[in-house]
N, C-alpha and C positions, 0 to 999 in steps of 0.2 A: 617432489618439490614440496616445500612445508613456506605457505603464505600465512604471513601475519595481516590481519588487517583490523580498520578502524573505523566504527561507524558514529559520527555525533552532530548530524544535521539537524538535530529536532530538539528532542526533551529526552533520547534515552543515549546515556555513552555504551559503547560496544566494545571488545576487541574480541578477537577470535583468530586459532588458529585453524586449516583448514589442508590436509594435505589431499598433494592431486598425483595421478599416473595414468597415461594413456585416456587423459580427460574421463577418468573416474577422478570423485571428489568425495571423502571422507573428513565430517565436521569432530576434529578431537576437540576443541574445545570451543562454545559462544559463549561469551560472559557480558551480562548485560546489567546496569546498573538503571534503573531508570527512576525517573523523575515526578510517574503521575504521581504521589502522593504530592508530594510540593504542588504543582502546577492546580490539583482541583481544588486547592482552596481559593484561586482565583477562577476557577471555571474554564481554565483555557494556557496555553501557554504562554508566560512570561519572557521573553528574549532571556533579558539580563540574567534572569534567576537561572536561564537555562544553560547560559554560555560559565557562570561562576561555579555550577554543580560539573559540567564536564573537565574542568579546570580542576575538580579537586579527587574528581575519581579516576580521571584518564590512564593516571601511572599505574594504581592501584589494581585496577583491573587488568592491567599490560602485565605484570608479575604472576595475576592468578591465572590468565587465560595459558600464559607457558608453562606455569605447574600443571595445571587440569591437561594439559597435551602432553605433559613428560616431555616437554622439551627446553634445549637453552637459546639463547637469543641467536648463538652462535650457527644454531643447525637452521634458522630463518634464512630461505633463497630469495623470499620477495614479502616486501611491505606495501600494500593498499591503505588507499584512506579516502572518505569521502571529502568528492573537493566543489559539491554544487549537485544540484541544488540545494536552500536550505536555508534556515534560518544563519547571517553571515557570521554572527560572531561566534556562534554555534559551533559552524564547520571549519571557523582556524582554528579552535582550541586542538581540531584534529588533524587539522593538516599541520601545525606548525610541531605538533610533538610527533609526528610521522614523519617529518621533512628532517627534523632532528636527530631522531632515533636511527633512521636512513642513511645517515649522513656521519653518525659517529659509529657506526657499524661496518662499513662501509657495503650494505645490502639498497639491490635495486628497489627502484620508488616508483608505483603507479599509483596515478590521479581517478578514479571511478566516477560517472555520475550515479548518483543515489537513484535514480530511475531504472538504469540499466540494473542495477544493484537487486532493485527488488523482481523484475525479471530471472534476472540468474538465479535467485532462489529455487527456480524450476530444475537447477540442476543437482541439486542436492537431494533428492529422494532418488536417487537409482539412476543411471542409463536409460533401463527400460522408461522412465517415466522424461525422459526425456524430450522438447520438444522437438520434430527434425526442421531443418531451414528449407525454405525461408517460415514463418509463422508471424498468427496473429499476436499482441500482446494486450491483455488491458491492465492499466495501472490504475489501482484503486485508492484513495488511501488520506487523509488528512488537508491535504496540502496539493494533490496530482486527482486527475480524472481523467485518462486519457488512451485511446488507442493509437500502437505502433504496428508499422509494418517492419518487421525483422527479418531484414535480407541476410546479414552474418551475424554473429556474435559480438562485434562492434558497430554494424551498421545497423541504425535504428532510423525510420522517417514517419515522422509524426501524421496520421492523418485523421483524426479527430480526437477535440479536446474540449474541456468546460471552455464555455466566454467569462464564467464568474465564480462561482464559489465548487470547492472541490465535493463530491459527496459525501466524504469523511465530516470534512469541516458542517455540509447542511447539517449530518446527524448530530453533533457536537452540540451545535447552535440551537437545534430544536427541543436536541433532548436535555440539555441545561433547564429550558423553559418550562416541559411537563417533568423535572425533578427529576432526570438521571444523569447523576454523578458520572462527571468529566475522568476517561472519554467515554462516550454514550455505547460507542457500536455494540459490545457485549451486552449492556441493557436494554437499547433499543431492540435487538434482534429477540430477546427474551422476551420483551415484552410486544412485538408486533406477534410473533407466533400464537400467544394465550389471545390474541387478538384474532386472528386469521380462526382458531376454534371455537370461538366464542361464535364469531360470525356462521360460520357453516357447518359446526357442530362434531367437524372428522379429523380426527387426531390424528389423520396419517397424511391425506391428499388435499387439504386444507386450503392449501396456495391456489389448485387449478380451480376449486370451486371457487372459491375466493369470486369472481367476478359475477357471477351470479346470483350472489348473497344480496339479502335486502340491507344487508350493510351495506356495502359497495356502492346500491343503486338510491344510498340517502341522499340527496343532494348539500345537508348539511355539509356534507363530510366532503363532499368533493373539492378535486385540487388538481393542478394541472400537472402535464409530462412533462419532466424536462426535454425530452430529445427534442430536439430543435427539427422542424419543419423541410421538407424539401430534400436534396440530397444529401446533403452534406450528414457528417457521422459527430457533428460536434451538439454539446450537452447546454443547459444554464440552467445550473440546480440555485439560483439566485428566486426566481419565480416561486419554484416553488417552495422555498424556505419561506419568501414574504406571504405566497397562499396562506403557509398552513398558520402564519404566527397571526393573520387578521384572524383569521378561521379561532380560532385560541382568544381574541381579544374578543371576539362578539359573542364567544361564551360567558367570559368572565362580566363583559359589563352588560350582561342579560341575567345574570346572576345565577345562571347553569352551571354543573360540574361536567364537563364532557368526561365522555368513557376514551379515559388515557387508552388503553387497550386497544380497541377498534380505530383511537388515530393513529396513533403508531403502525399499525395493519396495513391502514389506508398511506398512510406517507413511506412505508418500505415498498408497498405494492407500484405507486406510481416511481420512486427512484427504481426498484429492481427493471421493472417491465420498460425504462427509457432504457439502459441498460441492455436488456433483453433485445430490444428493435436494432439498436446501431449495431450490438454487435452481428446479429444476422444480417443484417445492410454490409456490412464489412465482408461478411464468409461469401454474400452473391458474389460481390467488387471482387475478392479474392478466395477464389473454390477451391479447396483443399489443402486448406494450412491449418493447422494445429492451434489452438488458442489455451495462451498461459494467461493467467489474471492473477495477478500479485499485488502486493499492497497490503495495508490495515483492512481493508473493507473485504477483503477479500477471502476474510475471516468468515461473513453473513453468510448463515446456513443457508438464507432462503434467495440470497445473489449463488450462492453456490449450486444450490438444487437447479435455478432454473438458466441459466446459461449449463449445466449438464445437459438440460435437455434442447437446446438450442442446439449446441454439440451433436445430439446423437441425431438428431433430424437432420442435419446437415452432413453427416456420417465422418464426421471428422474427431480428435484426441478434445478433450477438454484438458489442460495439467494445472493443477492445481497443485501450490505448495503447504507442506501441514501448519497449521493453525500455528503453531510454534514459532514458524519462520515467516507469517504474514508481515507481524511488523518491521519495523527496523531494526536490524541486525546486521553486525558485523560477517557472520558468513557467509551471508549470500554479496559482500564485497568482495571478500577473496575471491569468490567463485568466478564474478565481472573482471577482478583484478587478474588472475589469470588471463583470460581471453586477449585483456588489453596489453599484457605481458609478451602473450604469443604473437600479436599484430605488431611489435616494433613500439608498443605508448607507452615508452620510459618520461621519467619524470625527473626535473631536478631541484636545486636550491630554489627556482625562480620560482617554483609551484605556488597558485594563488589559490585561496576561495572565491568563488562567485554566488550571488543566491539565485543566479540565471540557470536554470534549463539549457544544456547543450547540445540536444537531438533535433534535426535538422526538420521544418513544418515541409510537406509539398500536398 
C-alpha cells in the first residue's frame, strides 16, 4: 500500500509518501517546506502568514514528494491529512486540497489527529523499535504537553496534560527573552548544556550532578516545578515561565547581567525533572508499558537522556523517534493514517478541520 499524506497544522506544509506491508512502514519520500524563517521575524507564529505560505506550497511539494518516491498519483491506495488539531486556517489549507485530490482521483480519504500523528512516528524506525500495546505516550511539542494511555493504535485516553502553557511554547517564550531565535528548543538545549558544565565542571554526567552544584543551590536562580501537586500526572508550565521572566526582570532592573547559561540549565533542569516525576507516576499507575515521547521537544538531548533512565529503572522500552521526525511531518501521518485506514475511519466530502484535540480525557 503506498499512502500519500499531508501535514499543515502549524508553520511547516508536509506531504510525504510512505509505503507499508505487513505493518512494516518504509518513508520514500517526506518533503517539508517550512516556514521558521518567515515566522521569527516576529518571534512566534503568525496564523495568517502561516495558513497563505501553505496555500502556496501545498501543490508544489505534492509533485515533488511523488517524484522523490518514483511514483504516480495513480499508484496512491490511500490519502491522509491532518484534520485537528491546529492552528484552523492552517489545517484546511490541508484538508481542503486532500479532500480534493481524494475526490478527483477517486483514492480513499483518512482524517488523522496530529497528536496521534506524532505518536506514530514511533513506527517508522523499524519493528524492532516498535512500541508493543498497550503503552505509555508523551507528547511533547509547541502547542501539546501531554501523556496518553494507548490501548490500540486508534485508541488513545488522555490522562495527564498542561492546565496552561505547552513546554515547547514555555521555551519559545523564554528563550525569545534571553535572545534565542525563534524556535528556541535547539538553542535552548545548547545553551542549558554549556550551563549544566559550567555548573559541575563534567562534560559527561553533568545532569546527575547537576543538583548538587552550588548553582542549583543559589537561591537567585531558583524556580518552581511545574508538575502539579498531589496525584494527578497533569503539568502548568504557566508558573514557571512567569518565575523565570520576574527572576529576568529583577536582574535587569538591578542592573546585573545574569549568567544566560546557568538559567537556562536551571529552567530545563526544573521542565525536564516535572517531566521526569509524572512520567514515573504514570509507569507506577501503569507497570510495564513501553513509553514513546514524540513531538518537537522531544528533540532535548537532556528530556531525552533522562526519561532513558526513568525507563531503565523501571525496566521498561523508552522509543524515541530520530530527531528528524520529532517535528511535524507528514510521515508519521501516513503512518496514523494507516491504522485509521485499518479500523474502518474512512472519510469523505464532509471532512472538516477542527483546532480541537479529539482524544478522549478519563
Amino acid at each position: 500500500m503506498n499512502i500519500l499524506a499531508f501535514e499543515s497544522s502549524c508553520d511547516e506544509t508536509s506531504a510525504a509518501v510512505v509505503a507499508v506491508e505487513n505493518e512494516s512502514f518504509t518513508v520514500k519520500s517526506n518533503i517539508i517546506a517550512s516556514q521558521i524563517e518567515t515566522h521569527r521575524l516576529y518571534g512566534g507564529v503568525v496564523p495568517e502568514i502561516a495558513s497563505r505560505a501553505h496555500t502556496e506550497a501545498i501543490s508544489r511539494i505534492t509533485y515533488e514528494a511523488l517524484e522523490v518516491a518514483g511514483v504516480t498519483l495513480s499508484q496512491i491506495d490511500l490519502i491522509a491529512v491532518t484534520a485537528n488539531p491546529g492552528l484552523i486556517g492552517a489545517l484546511l489549507v490541508g484538508v481542503n486540497f486532500a479532500k480534493g485530490l481524494a475526490a478527483a482521483n477517486g483514492i480513499p480519504l483518512v482524517a488523522v489527529d496530529h497528536i496521534k500523528g506524532h505518536v506514530s512516528s514511533s513506527y517508522l524506525s523499524g519493528e524492532e523499535n516498535a512500541p508493543g500495546l498497550p503503552f505509555l505516550a508523551f507528547a511533547a511539542s509547541g502547542g501539546h504537553t501531554a501523556i496518553y494511555k494507548v490501548e490500540s493504535h486508534t485508541d488513545f485516553k488522555l490522562i495527564g496534560t498542561t492546565r496552561d502553557d505547552a513546554i515547547g511554547e514555555s521555551f519559545d517564550k523564554i528563550g525569545r527573552i534571553i535572545g534565542i531565535p525563534y524556535p528556541a528548543g535547539r538553542g535552548f538545549d545548547a545553551l542549558a548544556r554549556e550551563g549544566f558544565i559550567k555548573a559541575t565542571g563534567d562534560e559527561v554526567n553533568f545532569y546527575a550532578k547537576y543538583k548538587k552544584s552550588e548553582a542549583y543551590k543559589d537561591k537567585e536562580m531558583a524556580l518552581p516545578s511545574p508538575a502539579l501537586s498531589g496525584e494527578t500526572l497533569d503539568f502548568s508550565f504557566s508558573g514557571l515561565k512567569t518565575a523565570a521572566i520576574n527572576l529576568l526582570h529583577r536582574y535587569e532592573q538591578a542592573g546585573r547581567e545574569i549568567d544566560r547559561a546557568l538559567f537556562a540549565a536551571r529552567y530545563t533542569y526544573e521542565a525536564v525533572e516535572a517531566v521526569a516525576k509524572k512520567i514515573k507516576m504514570a509507569l507506577d499507575e501503569h507497570p510495564g508499558c513501553d513509553v514513546v515521547v514524540a513531538g518537537g521537544v522531544a528533540a532535548n538531548s537532556h528530556l531525552r537522556a533522562r526519561l532513558a533512565e526513568i525507563a531503565r529503572v523501571a525496566g521498561v522500552r523508552l522509543l524515541l523517534p530520530p530527531v528528524s521526525l520529532c517535528g511535524d511531518n507528514a510521515a508519521m501521518i501516513a503512518a496514523q493514517g494507516y491504522f485509521e485506514f485499518m479500523a474502518g475511519n474512512l472519510s469523505d466530502s464532509s471532512l472538516n478541520a477542527s483546532a480541537l484535540d479529539s482524544i478522549e480525557h478519563i
